[in-house]
C-alpha positions in Angstrom: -28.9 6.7 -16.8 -28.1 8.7 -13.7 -26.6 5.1 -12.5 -24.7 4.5 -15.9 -23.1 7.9 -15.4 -21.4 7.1 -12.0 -18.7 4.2 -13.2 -17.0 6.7 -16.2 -14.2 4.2 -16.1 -16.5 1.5 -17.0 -17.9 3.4 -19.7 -14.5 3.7 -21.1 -13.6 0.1 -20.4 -16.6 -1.5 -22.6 -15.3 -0.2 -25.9 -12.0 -1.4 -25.5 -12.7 -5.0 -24.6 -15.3 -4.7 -27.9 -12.5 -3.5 -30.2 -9.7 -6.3 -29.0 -12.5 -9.2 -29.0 -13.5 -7.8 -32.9 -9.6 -8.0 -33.3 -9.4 -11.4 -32.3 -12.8 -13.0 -33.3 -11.6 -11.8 -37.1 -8.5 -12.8 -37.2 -7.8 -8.8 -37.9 -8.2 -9.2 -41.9 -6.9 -5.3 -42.0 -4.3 -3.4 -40.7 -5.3 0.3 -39.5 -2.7 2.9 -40.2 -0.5 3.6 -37.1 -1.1 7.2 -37.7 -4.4 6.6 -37.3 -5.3 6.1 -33.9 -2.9 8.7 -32.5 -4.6 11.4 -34.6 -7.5 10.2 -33.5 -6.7 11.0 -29.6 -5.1 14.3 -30.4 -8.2 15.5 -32.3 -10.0 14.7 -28.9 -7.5 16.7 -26.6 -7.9 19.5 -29.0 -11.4 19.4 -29.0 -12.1 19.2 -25.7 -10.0 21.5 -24.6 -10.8 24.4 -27.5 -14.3 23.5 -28.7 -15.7 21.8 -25.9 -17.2 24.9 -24.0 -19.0 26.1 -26.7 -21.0 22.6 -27.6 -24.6 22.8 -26.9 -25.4 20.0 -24.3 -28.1 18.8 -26.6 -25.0 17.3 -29.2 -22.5 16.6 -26.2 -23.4 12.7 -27.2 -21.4 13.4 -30.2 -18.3 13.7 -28.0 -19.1 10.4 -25.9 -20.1 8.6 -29.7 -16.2 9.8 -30.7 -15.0 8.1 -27.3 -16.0 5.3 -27.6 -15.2 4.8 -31.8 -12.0 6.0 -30.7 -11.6 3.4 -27.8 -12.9 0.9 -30.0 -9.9 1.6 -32.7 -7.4 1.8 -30.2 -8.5 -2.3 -28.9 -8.1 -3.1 -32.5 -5.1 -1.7 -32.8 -3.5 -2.6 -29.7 -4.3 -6.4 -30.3 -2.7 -5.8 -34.0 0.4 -4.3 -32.5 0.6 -7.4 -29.9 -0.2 -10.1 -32.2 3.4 -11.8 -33.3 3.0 -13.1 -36.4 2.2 -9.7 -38.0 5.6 -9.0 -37.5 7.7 -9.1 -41.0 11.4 -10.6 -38.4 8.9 -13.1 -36.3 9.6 -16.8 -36.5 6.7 -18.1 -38.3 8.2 -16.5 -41.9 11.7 -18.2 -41.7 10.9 -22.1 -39.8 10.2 -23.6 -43.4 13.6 -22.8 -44.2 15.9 -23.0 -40.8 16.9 -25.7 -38.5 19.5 -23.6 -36.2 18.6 -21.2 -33.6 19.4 -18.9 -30.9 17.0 -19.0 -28.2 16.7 -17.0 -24.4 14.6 -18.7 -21.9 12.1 -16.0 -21.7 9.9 -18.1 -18.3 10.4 -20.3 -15.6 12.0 -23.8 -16.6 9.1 -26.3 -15.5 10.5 -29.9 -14.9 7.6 -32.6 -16.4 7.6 -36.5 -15.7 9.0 -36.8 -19.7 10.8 -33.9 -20.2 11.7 -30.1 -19.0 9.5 -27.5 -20.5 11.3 -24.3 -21.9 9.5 -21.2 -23.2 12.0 -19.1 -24.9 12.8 -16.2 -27.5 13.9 -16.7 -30.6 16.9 -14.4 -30.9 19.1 -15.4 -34.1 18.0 -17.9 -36.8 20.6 -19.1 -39.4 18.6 -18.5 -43.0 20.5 -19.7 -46.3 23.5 -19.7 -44.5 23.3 -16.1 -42.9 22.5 -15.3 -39.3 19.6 -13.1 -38.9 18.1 -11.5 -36.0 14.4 -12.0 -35.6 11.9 -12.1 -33.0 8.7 -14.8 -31.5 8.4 -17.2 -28.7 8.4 -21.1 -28.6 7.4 -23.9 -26.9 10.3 -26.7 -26.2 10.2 -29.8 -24.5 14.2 -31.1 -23.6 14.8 -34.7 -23.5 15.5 -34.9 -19.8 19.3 -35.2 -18.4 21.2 -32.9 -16.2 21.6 -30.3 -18.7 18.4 -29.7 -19.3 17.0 -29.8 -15.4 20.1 -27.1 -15.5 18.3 -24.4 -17.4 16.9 -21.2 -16.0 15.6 -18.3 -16.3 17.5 -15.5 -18.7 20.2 -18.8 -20.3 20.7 -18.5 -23.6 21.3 -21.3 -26.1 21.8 -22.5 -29.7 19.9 -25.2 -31.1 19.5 -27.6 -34.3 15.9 -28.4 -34.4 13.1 -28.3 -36.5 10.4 -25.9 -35.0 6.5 -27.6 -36.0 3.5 -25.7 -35.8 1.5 -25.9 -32.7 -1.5 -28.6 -34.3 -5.2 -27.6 -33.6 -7.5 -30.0 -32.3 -7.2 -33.4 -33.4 -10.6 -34.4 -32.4 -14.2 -32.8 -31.9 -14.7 -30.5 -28.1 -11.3 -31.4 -27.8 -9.2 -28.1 -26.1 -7.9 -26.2 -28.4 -4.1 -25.5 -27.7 -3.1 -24.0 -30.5 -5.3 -21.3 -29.9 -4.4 -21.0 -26.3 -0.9 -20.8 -27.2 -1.6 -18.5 -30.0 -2.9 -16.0 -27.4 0.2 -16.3 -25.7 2.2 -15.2 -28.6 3.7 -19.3 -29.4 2.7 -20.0 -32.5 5.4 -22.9 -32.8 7.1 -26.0 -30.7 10.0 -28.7 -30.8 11.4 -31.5 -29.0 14.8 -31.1 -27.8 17.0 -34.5 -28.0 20.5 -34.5 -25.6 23.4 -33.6 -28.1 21.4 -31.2 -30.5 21.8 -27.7 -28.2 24.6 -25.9 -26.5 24.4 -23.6 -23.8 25.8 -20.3 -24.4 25.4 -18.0 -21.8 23.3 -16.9 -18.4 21.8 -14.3 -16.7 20.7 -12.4 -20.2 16.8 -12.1 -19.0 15.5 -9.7 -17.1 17.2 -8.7 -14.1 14.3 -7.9 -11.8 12.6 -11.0 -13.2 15.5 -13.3 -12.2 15.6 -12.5 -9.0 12.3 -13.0 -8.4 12.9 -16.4 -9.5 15.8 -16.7 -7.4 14.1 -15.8 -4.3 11.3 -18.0 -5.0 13.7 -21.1 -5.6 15.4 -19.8 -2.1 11.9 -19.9 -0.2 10.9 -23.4 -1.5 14.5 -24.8 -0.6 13.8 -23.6 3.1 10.3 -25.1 2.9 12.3 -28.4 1.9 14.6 -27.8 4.6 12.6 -27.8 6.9 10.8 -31.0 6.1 8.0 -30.3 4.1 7.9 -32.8 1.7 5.2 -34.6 -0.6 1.9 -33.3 -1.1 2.1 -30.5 1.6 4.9 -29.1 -0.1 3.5 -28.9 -3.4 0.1 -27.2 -1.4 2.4 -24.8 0.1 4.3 -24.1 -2.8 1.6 -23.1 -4.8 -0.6 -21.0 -2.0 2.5 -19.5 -0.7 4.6 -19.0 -4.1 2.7 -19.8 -6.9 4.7 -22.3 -8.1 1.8 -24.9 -8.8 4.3 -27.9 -10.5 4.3 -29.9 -7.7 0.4 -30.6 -7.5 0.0 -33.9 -9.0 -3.1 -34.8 -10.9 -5.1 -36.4 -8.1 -5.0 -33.1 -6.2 -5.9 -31.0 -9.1 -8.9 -33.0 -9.4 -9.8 -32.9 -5.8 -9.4 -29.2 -4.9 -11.1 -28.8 -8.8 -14.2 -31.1 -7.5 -14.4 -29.6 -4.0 -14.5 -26.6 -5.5 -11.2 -25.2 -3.7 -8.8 -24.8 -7.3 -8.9 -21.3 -6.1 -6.8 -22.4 -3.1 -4.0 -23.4 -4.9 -3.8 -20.4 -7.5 -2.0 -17.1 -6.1 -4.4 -14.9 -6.7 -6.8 -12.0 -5.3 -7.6 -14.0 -2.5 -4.1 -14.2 -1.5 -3.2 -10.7 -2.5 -6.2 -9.9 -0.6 -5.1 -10.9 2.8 -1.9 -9.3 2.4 -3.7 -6.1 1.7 -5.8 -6.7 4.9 -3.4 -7.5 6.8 -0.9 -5.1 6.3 -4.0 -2.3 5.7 -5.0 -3.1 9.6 -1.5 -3.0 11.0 -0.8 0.5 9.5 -4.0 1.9 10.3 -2.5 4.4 12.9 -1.4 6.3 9.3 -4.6 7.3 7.9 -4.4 10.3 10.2 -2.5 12.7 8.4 -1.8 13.4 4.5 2.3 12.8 4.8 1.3 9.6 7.0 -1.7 8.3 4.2 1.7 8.8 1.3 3.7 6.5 3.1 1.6 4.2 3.8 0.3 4.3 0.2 3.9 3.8 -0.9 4.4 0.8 1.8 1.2 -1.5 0.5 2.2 -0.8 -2.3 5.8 -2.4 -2.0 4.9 -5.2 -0.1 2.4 -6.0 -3.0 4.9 -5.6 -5.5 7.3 -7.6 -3.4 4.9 -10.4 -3.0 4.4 -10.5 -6.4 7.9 -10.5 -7.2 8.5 -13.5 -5.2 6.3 -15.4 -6.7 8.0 -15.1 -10.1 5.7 -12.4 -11.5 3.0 -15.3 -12.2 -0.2 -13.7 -14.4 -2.5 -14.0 -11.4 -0.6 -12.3 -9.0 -0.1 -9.5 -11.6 -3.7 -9.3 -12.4 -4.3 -8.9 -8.8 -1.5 -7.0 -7.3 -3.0 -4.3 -10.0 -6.7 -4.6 -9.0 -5.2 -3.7 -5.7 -3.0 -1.1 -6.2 -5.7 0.9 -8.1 -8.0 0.5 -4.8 -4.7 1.4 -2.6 -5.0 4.8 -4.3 -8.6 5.0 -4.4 -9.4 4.3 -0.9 -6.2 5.8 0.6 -7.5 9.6 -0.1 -10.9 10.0 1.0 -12.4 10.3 -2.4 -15.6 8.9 -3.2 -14.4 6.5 -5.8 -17.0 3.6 -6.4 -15.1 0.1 -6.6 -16.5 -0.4 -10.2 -13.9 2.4 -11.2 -11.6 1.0 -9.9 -12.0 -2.4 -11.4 -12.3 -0.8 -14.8 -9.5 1.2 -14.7 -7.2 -1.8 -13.3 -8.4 -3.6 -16.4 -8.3 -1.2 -18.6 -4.4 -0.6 -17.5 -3.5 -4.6 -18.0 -5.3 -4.4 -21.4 -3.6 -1.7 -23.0 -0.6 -3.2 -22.2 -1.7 -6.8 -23.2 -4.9 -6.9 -24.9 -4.6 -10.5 -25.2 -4.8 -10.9 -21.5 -9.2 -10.8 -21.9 -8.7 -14.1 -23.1 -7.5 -15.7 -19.9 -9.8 -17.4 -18.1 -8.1 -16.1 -15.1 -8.6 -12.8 -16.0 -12.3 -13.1 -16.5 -13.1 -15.1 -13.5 -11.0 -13.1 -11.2 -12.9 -9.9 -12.2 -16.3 -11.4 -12.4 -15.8 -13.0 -9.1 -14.7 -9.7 -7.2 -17.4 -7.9 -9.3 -19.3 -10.4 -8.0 -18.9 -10.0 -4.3 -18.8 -6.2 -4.7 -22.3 -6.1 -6.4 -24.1 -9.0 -4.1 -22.3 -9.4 -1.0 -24.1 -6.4 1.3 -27.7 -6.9 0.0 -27.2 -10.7 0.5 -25.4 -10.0 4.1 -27.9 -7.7 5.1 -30.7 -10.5 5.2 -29.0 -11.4 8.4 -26.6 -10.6 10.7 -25.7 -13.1 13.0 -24.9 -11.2 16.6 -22.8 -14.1 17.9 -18.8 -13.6 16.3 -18.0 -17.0 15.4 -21.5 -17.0 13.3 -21.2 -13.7 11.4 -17.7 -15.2 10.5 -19.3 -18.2 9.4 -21.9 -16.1 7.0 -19.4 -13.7 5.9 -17.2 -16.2 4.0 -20.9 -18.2 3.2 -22.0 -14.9 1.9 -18.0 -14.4 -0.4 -18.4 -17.8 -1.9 -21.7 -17.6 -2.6 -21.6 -14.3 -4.5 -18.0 -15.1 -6.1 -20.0 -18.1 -7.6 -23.4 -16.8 -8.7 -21.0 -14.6 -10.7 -18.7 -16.8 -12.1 -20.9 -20.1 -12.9 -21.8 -19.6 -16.2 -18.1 -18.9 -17.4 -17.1 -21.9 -15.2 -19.5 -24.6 -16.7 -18.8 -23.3 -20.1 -15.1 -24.0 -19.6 -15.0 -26.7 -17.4 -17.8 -28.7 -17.6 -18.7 -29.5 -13.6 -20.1 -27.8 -10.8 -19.0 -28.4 -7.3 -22.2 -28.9 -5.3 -20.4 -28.3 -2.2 -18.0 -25.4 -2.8 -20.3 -23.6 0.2 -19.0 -26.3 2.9 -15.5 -26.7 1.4 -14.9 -22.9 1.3 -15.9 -22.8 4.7 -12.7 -25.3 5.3 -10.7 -23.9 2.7 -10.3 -19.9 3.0 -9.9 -19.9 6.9 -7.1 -22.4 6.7 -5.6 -20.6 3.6 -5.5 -17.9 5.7 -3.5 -19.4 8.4 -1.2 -21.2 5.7 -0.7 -17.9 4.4 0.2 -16.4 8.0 2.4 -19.7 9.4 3.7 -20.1 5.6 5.2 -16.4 5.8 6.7 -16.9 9.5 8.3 -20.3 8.6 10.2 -18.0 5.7 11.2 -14.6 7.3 12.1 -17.0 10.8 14.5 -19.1 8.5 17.8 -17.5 9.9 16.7 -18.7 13.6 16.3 -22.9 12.9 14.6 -23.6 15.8 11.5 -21.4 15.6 11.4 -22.1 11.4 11.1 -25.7 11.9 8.3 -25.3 14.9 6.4 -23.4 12.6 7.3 -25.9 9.6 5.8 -28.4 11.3 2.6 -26.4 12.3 2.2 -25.4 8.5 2.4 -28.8 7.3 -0.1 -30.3 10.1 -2.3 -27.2 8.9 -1.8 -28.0 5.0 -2.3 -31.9 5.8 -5.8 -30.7 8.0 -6.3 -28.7 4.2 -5.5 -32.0 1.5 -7.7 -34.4 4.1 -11.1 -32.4 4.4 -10.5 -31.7 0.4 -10.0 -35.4 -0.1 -12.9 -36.3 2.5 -15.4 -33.5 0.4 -14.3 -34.3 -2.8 -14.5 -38.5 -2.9 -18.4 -38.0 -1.5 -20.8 -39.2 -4.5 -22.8 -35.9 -4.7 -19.7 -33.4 -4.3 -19.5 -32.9 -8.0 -21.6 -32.7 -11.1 -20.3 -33.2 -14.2 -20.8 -33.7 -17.7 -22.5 -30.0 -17.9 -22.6 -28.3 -21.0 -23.5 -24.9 -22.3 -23.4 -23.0 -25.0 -21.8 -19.9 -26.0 -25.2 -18.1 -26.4 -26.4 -20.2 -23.6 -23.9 -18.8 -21.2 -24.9 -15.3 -22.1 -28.2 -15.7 -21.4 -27.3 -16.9 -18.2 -24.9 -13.6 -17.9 -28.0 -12.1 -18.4 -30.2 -13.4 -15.6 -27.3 -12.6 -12.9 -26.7 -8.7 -14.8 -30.4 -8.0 -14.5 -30.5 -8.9 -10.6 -27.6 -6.7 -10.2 -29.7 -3.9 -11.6 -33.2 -5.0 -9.2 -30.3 -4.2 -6.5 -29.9 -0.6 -7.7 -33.6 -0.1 -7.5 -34.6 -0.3 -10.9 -37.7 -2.6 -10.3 -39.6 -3.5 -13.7 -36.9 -3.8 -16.5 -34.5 -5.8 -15.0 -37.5 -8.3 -14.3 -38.8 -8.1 -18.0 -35.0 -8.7 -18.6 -34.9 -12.0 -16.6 -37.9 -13.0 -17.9 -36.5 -12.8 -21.2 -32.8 -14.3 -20.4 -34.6 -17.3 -19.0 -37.0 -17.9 -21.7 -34.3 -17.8 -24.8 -32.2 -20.0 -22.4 -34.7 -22.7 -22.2 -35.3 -22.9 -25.6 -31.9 -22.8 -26.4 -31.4 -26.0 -23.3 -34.3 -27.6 -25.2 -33.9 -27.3 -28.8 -30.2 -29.0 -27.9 -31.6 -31.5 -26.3 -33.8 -32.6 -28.8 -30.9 -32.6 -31.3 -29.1 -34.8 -28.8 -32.1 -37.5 -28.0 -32.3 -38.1 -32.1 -28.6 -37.8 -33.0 -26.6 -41.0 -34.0 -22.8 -41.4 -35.0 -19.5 -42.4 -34.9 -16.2 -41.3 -34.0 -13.1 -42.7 -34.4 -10.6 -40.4 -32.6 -7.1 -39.4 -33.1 -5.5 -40.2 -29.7 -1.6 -40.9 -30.5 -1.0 -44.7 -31.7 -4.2 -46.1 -30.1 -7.6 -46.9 -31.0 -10.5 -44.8 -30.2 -14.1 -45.6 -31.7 -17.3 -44.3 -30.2 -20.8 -44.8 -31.1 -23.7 -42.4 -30.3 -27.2 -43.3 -30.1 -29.5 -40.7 -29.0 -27.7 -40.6 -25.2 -26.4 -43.6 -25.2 -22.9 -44.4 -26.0 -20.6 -47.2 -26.6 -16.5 -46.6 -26.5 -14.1 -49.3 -28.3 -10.6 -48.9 -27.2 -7.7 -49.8 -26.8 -7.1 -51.1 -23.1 -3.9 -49.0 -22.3 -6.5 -45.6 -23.6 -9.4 -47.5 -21.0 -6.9 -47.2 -18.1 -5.7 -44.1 -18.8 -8.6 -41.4 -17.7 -6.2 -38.3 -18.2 -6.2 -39.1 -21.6 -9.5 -39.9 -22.3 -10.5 -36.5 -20.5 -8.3 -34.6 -22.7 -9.2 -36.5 -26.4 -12.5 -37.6 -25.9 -15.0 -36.3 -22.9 -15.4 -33.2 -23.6 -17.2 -34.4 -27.4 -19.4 -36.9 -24.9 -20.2 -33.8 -23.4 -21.7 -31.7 -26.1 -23.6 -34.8 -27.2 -25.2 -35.0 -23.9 -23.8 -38.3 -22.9 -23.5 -38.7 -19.0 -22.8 -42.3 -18.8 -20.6 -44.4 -21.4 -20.3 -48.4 -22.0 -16.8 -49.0 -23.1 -15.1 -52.2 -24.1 -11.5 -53.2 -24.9 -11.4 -53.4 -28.8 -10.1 -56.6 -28.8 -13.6 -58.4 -27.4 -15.3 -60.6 -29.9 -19.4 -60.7 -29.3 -20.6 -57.9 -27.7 -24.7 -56.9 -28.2 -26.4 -53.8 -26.5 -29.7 -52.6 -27.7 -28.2 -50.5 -30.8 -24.9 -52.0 -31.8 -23.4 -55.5 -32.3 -20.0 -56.4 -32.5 -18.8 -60.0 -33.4 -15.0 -60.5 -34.1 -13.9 -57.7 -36.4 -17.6 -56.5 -37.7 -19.3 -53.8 -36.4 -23.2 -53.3 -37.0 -24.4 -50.0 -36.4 -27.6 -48.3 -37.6 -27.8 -50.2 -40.5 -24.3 -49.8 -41.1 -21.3 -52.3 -41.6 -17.9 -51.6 -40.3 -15.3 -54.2 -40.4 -12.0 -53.3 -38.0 -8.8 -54.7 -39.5 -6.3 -55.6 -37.5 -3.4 -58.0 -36.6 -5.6 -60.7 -35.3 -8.1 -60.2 -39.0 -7.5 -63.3 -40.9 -11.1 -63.2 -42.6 -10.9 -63.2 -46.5 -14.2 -64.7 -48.3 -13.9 -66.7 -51.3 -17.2 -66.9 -53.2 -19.2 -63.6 -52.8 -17.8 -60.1 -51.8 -19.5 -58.8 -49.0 -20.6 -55.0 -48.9 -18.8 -53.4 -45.6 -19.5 -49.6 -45.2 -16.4 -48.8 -43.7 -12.7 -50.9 -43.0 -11.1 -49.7 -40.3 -7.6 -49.7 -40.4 -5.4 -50.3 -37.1 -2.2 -50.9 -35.2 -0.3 -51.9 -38.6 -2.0 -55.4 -39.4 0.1 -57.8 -41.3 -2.5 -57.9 -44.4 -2.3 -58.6 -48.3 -3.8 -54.9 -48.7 -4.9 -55.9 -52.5 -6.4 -59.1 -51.9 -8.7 -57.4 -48.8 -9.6 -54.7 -51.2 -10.7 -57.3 -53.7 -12.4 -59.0 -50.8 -15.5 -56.3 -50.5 -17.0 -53.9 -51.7 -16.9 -50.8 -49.6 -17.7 -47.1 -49.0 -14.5 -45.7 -47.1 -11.4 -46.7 -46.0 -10.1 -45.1 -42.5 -6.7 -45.5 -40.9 -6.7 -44.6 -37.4 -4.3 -43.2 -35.6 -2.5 -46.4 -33.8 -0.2 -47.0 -37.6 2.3 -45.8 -38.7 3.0 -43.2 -40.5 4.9 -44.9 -43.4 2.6 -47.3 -43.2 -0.3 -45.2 -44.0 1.1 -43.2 -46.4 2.1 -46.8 -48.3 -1.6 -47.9 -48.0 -2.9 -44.1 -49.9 -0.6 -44.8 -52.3 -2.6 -47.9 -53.5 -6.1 -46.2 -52.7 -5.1 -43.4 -55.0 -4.1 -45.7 -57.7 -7.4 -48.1 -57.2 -9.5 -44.5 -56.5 -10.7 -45.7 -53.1 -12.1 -43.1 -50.8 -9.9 -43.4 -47.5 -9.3 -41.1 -44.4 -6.1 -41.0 -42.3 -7.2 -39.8 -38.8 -3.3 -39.2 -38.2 -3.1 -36.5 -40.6 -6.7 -35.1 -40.7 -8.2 -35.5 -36.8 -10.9 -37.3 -36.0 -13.4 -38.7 -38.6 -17.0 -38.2 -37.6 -19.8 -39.6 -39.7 -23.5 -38.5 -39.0 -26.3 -41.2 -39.3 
């Protein structure tokens, strides 16, 4: 306990987070008086400073027991007050009913390859006639034109649309973006056609905001200036201004599969070597108290500064916080232990936006400095390389290996792959960061002299081009990455609980954190095992709701077959996002897939001949445009008829053709067209499923 009672911050921190993830796990079914909470704290400040004296020690747990119920109401609370749609003027309660608005471009404009992406306020709506002011945020997509790559920051416009409800997943694993956006505070989006909007105004944002975004667009017009073009200007872009747009998928992939994505995120790294940096070079200033105050108030404003010009983005805030909490802490020779100061960073970015713990970000960047903080010295310690170049070399070994053994459970729970690797290509990755960071930052503040900005241009993009080439080279090798991994929920916390307990065998406590391991490890396995055997005797199909194609997998154990659509076989971006992560959870590492339109196809569990399907004893018949088959004598018993791409059939005359179970229309018709075809299912009483309307239809075997 004598442990626990060192890291008071964390103590504090712990009830908090419980309280906001209740709040958000619940969907907070009731509201807490505001009055509430309030009292709550001044009871506390009155008590502690009246009563507190004359408590016997033996009931001082009292006092921590009201801390932490207080701490805990206070998460709830504060996740309540932040939540949008508990807000009588937001959005969601007048939509049904308006079609004009008044928005205010609340983010940076983001150009896409099909549109430009606005995230705005909702200022004025027009209900029954009347303008009313109300309040929420929105996601809209313009129909691309001048206009629209026009936009920016703090513009304010009014628009005839008709705002939709972000959907939920259409189909099973897939990501859930309404939820994302949810956490965000977007509960609705639209598409924006040419004509419908006018502009009405600029410059109504945020002042200090905007010219953050100004200065950013400045620094990546010198960048252009100076001839850094193609995929070293997106690289530098991102690692120097955290304006990641420019990465196009294949380097995503790459830095993701090297495992170098932290790279191209602004974030504590890059905070970090500012800190260092500018830390070393004002190290004559620890000397005195007045000097230590300024130089306190410097990092500060170069922080601050940085994290201006890179538009504010959530990482850079997250970190520029983490730091300027260990700015203070380490800047006055008090014995502050770095947990504290974690905590209390955290703890400051959560009152203020509790739904900020549900960014991956945020809990990888604090695991993996937590991390590093807990493991790197005991690991380091087990050698220390005399030579310079080496102990450099184990140093940043030691850093990635301790960011990861912190953050791999949350990372294969999220993202499904490993990067086997990320050892070598960190070893590449945060030395040459480094140097972009350093060359990046001369090329900029030497842009008024064009001779020595363009030298250095050219070194930064021979450095960034070094950078994308040994990412490339790690990432294409055939045993850089393992994918397809899949954990649980529970799963992941057992794993939590393996890397916690070694934390605590580091502080000495020998036998419990063992018996804790031992335990962790044992409810994992048979967790990993009992899912397993689920997955070795499962059998189903799938057929997906991926926008006006065809998607039909079938399961078998681990084995799995994929009829699609050959524009949806080409396209591995969208199978990723519709369908993998399903194949995942199933356990499937390795999938057969065939273009829907091939006639005789037999594997060991399914045959396909022209439109029929047998599967497990099962029938399914696929109808479309090319089905011509009708039989005349006897009606033949099909399971399911598959419905797709709008076929050109006497929908009567089929039904009287077989008897059947179910009906499904996928997602490649229409929508008129489906709706006619329910019409006649309704009056017949046919059991039918439109995938268009309800997601995905799965059916167990």
């Amino acid at each position: 306990m004598k442990i626990w009672h060192q890291f008071p911050f964390v103590r504090l921190l712990l009830p908090l987070i419980i309280g906001i993830t209740v709040a958000i796990i619940s969907g907070m079914p009731f509201q807490l008086p505001l009055f509430l909470v309030p009292a709550l704290i001044a009871i506390f400040v009155l008590f502690e400073f009246i009563f507190s004296q004359k408590l016997s020690y033996k009931y001082r747990w009292l006092l921590g027991f009201y801390i932490n119920i207080l701490l805990f109401l206070l998460g709830y609370q504060l996740t309540y007050l932040n939540t949008p749609e508990f807000d009588s003027k937001n959005i969601s309660h007048f939509s049904e009913e308006t079609d004009e608005y008044v928005f205010q471009i609340s983010e940076a404009v983001s150009e896409k390859p099909g549109s430009v992406k606005v995230v705005a306020d909702v200022v004025w709506a027009k209900h029954n006639q009347d303008w009313k002011k109300v309040n929420g945020t929105v996601m809209l997509y313009f129909q691309k034109d001048q206009l629209a790559r026009d936009l920016q920051y703090g513009d304010e416009f009014i628009a005839q649309i008709n705002l939709q409800e972000v959907s939920p997943p259409q189909n099973p694993g897939e990501f859930n973006y309404k939820r994302y956006l949810s956490y965000k505070g977007i509960y609705h989006q639209a598409y924006v056609k040419s004509g419908s909007w006018n502009l009405m105004g600029h410059n109504k944002g945020y002042p200090l905001f905007a010219l953050g975004i100004k200065i950013r667009s400045h620094f990546m017009k010198i960048l252009e200036t100076n001839g850094i073009k193609g995929k070293e200007f997106a690289v530098a872009s991102a690692v120097l201004l955290g304006y990641g747009d420019k990465l196009d998928t294949d380097q995503r992939r790459e830095f993701s599969g090297a495992g170098a994505m932290h790279i191209l995120c602004v974030s504590g790294l890059h905070v970090g070597i500012i800190y260092f940096v500018l830390n070393s070079m004002l190290g004559f200033m620890n000397k005195k108290r007045l000097l230590r105050i300024l130089k306190v108030i410097l990092l500060h404003l170069s922080l601050w500064l940085y994290a201006l010009i890179t538009g504010f983005s959530p990482s850079v805030l997250r970190a520029s916080t983490m730091f300027s909490f260990i700015i203070v802490g380490r800047s006055f020779k008090r014995k502050t232990h770095i947990y504290n100061l974690l905590a209390a960073s955290a703890f400051t970015l959560l009152v203020f936006d509790p739904y900020i713990l549900t960014a991956v970000g945020f809990q990888l960047s604090y695991l993996a400095v937590a991390g590093i903080v807990t493991f790197f010295k005991p690991i380091y310690n087990l050698m220390i390389p005399e030579n310079w170049l080496l102990n450099q070399i184990w140093q940043i070994t030691v850093v990635s290996f301790t960011a990861t053994l912190s953050t791999f459970p949350l990372s294969l729970f999220y993202f499904h792959r490993f990067p086997n690797l990320f050892l070598v290509t960190n070893l590449v990755a945060i030395p040459v960061s480094m140097i972009i960071i350093y060359v990046g930052l001369a090329v900029l503040l030497t842009s008024f002299i064009p001779v020595i900005s363009g030298l250095l241009a050219k070194v930064l993009a021979g450095v960034i081009w070094f950078l994308n080439a040994s990412v490339h080279w790690i990432e294409g090798l055939d045993f850089s990455t393992s994918d397809g991994i899949y954990f649980s929920l529970p799963e992941m916390f057992f794993l939590f609980g393996i890397t916690i307990s070694f934390a605590f065998l580091i502080f000495r406590y020998r036998k419990p954190p063992v018996y804790a391991a031992l335990i962790f490890a044992l409810l994992f396995l048979i967790s990993v095992n009992f899912r397993k055997g689920e997955q070795i005797t499962q059998s189903k199909f799938i057929v997906y709701n991926v926008n006006k194609l065809t998607a039909i997998d079938f399961i078998n154990g681990k084995q799995d077959i994929l009829f699609a659509d050959s524009l949806l076989l080409s396209d591995e971006g969208k199978q990723s996002y519709h369908i993998q992560n399903n194949r995942f959870q199933s356990g499937i590492r390795n999938t057969e897939s065939f273009d829907i339109g091939e006639d005789i196809i037999q594997t060991g569990f399914l045959q396909k001949t022209r439109n029929f399907i047998r599967f497990k004893n099962k029938t399914i018949m696929l109808v479309d445009p090319e089905c011509r088959y009708f039989p005349t004598q006897q009606k033949p018993n099909i399971d399911y008829l598959i419905f797709s791409k709008n076929p050109r059939v006497d929908f009567d005359k089929l039904l009287d053709s077989f008897t059947f179970d179910t009906i499904i229309f996928d997602s490649s018709n229409s929508m008129w067209k489906t709706e006619e075809w329910e019409t006649k299912c309704r009056e017949r009483d046919i059991n039918f499923y439109n995938v268009k309307k309800k997601g995905a239809f799965t059916q167990v075997l």
